[in-house]
N, C-alpha and C positions, 0 to 999 in steps of 0.2 A: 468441367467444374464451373460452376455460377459464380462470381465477386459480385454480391449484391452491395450495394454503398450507399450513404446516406449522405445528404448534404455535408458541406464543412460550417464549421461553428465549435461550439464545446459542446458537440455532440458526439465526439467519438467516431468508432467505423463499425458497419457490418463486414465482417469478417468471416465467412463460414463458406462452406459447402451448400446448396439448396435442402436446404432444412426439411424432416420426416410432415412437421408440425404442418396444422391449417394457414394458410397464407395471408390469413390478419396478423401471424405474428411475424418477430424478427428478430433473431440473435447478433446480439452485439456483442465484439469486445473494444472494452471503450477504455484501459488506461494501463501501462506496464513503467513499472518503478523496480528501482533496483540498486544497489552496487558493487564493486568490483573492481577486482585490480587489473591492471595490464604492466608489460614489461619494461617499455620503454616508448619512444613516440612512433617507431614502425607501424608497433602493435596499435596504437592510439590511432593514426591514420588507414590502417587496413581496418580497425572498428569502423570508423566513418565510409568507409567505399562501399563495407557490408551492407551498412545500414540504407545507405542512398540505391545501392542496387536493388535491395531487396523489397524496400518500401517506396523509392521512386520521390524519393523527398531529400531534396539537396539543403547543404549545410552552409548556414552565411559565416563563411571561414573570417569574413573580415571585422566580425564586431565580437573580438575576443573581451569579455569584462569578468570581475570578481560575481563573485554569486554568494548569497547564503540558505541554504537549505539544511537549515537544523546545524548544520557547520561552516566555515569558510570556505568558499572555492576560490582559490587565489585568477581559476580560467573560465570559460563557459563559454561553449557557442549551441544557436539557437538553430532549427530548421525552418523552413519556408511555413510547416504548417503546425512549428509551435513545438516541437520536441526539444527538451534539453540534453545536452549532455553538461557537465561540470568535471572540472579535476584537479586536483592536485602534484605537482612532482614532490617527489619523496627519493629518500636513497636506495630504499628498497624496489621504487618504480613510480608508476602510476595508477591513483587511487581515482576512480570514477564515479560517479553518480548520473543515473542516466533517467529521464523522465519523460516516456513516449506515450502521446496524445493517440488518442483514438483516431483524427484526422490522419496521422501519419501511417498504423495500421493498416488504413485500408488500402494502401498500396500496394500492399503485399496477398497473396496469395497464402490460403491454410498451406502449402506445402510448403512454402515459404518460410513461412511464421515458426511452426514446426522446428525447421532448421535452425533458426533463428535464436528459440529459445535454447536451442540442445547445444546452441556454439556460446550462448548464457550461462547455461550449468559447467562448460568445462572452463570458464573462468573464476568458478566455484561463487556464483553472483548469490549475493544475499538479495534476494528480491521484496523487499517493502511492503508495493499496494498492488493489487488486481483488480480492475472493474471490470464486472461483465454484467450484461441484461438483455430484457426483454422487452421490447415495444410492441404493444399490445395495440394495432390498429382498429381492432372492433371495441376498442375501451368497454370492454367488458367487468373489469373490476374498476369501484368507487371508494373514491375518499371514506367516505363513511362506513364502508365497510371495514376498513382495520379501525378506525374510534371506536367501532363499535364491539367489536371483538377485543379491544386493548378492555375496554370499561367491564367489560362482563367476565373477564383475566379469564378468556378464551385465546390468549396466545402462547407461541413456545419461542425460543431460537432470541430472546431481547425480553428485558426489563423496562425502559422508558422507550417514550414516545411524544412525540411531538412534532405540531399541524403550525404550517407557514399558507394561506387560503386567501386568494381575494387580491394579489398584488397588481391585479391587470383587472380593473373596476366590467362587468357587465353582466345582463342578464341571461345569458347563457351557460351552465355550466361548464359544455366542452369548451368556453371559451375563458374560463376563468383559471386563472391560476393559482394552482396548489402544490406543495411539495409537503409529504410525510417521512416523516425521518423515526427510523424503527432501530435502537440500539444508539451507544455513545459515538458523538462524533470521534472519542480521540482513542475508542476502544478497537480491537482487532477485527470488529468483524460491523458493517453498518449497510443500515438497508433503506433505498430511496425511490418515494412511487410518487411521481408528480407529472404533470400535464409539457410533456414534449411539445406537443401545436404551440403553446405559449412563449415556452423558453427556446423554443428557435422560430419563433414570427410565422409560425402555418407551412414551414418545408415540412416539417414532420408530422402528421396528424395523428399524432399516437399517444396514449397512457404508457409511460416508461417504469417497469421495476425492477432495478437496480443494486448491485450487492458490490460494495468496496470490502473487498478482502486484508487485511493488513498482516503485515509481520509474524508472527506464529503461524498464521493460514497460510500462508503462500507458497509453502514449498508443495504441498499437498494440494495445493492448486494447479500447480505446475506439472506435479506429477500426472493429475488425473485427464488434464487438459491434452498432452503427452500420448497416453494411454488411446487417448479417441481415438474411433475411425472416423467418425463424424465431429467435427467439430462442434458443428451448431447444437447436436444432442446436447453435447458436456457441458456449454454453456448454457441450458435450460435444467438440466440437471443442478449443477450449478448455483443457480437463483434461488430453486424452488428449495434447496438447500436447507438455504439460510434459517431461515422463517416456516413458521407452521401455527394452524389456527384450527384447535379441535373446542369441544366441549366437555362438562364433570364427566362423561363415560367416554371420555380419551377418543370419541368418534371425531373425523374432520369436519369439519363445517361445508354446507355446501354447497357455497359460494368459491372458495378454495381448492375444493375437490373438481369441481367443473371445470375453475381455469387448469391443475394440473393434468388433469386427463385432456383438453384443448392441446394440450403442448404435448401430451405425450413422453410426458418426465418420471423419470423416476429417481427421485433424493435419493442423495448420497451422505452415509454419514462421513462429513467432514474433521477430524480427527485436527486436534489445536496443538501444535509442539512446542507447546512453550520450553524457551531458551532456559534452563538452571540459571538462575543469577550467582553471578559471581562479583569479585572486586573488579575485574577488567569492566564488564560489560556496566557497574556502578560509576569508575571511574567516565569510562566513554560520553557515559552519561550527563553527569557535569559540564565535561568536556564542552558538549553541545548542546548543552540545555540551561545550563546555569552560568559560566565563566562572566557573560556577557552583563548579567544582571548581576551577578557580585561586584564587576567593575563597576555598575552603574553605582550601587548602593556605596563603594570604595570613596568615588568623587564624592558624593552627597555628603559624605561622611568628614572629610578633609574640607569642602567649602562652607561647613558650620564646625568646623573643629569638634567635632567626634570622634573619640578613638574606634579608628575602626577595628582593630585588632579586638579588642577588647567587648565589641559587640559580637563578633565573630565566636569570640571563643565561648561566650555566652550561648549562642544556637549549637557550635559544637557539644555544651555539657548536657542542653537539654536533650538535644539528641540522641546522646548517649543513657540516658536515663530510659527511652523505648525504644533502646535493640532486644531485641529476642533473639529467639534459637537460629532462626536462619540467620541473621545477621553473626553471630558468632561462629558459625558453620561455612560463612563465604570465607570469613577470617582464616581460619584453621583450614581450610582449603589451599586460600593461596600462599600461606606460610609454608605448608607442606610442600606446594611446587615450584617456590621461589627458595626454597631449604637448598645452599648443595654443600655438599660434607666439606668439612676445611680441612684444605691441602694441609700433611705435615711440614713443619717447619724445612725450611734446608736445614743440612749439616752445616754446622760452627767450621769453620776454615780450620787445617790444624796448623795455629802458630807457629810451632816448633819445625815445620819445613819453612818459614820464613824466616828464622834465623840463622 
């Protein structure tokens, strides 16, 4: 088995098997998020042995600090090449967040990885984000090939788009820097083809295309990842995913068609599992999204003598004016599984044995 590897930076690792594909390209997996619980600090410390043994990336035990990612981490230690872990103690145990760099990946071996993620799943890890790509050494596909296919609503797989071009001044194209961003940055699925030589100073001389997986996608990422013999296939698969650029007679374009048959992919339809909302996963929500900025607006409110309450309950009524069906449906949901039947009374004492 090959570990092919690419510099460090925020570049990520090549991670794979030697790949079926032409050898201008390169599969990468370039980022693993997630979290989960563990039992107690055993567990917490046999995490960390795993990790270092498997990925060969040692943990600076000694610079434990609070963290915020979306919530408070009262702990957090870093690795040498930039992975996170964060956690919490709880009563129930301990709550983790774990954020590993592509630099740290490539320590490991796909049989590794593998294991790796499958010792992931029996923590029942809720896994976040997944990036995987492809660096394309013959920079074969152009910037202006997806503007141009966006303009002519020759695309599928993403609604906006939008071109960051020119941040590194020269008359050269492969020396100029671009980045195209295909899909919402804060939406579940986003797709990024930009000029790698640039954004790592010339170690990499490649056109990188890009696909950050998010929360609904990821378990079906994981599975299919899982499923490979080949790694590097699934991560080309993978990519080519995401995205797709036909024409009005639903034909591929073929600019598109060249690079997928180049790689020797074959898309997969990717199936989105989106989470039913519920009250829990609304409240959660606040929790780590909002709390933060209510306090703010709380002070603001007290240091000009604002009733804050009183502003409050004003967004509570508007609010309440555009719930709809689902919104009264989460209600009635969690009414029903927080309902539990009321105990009968005790019996009344009989007086008459106390006299």
């Amino acid at each position: 088995m090959e570990i092919l590897q690419t510099p460090l930076g925020n570049t990520g690792s090549v991670l794979s098997e030697t790949p079926p594909m032409e050898p201008q390209f390169q599969a990468v997996f370039d980022w693993l998020q997630g979290c989960f619980h563990l039992r107690d600090n055993v567990d917490l410390e046999y995490f960390q042995a795993l990790f270092t043994n498997v990925f060969k990336d040692e943990w600076i035990t000694d610079d434990d600090r609070p963290i915020y990612k979306g919530r408070h981490f009262a702990h957090s230690f870093r690795t040498i090449r930039g992975t996170v872990l964060a956690w919490n103690n709880t009563d129930e145990g301990i709550d983790c967040w774990l954020s590993a760099t592509g630099t740290s990946l490539v320590g490991g071996t796909f049989k590794n990885l593998r294991e790796f993620l499958q010792y992931l799943l029996t923590k029942k890890t809720r896994f976040t984000r997944i990036d995987v790509a492809i660096d394309d050494y013959s920079k074969s596909l152009k910037p202006h090939y997806f503007r141009t296919a966006y303009q002519r609503e020759q695309h599928q797989g993403f609604r906006k788009i939008s071109f960051i071009e020119n941040f590194e001044s020269s008359d050269l194209e492969e020396e100029q820097g671009f980045t195209v961003y295909m899909g919402r940055r804060n939406g579940n699925k986003l797709t990024r083809f930009y000029n790698k030589s640039v954004e790592s100073n010339g170690e990499i001389d490649a056109y990188r295309l890009e696909i950050e997986y998010k929360d609904d996608y990821t378990k079906n990422v994981i599975d299919y990842l899982l499923s490979a013999d080949n790694f590097a296939t699934a991560i080309t698969d993978l990519v080519v995913s995401a995205i797709d650029f036909r024409d009005v007679d639903d034909v591929q374009l073929l600019w598109w068609n060249a690079f997928i048959s180049r790689l020797q992919a074959q898309p997969v339809h990717l199936l989105c599992d989106r989470i039913k909302p519920s009250i829990e996963s609304s409240m959660n929500w606040i929790e780590h999204q909002v709390e933060t900025t209510l306090a703010t607006v709380q002070e603001f409110c007290e240091r000009i003598t604002v009733n804050f309450d009183d502003w409050l309950k004003e967004r509570l009524d508007s609010g309440r004016t555009r719930m709809r069906g689902v919104h009264q449906a989460m209600i009635k949901e969690a009414v029903r599984v927080c309902a539990v039947p009321a105990l009968p009374p005790p019996p009344l004492p009989d007086y008459g044995e106390l006299f």
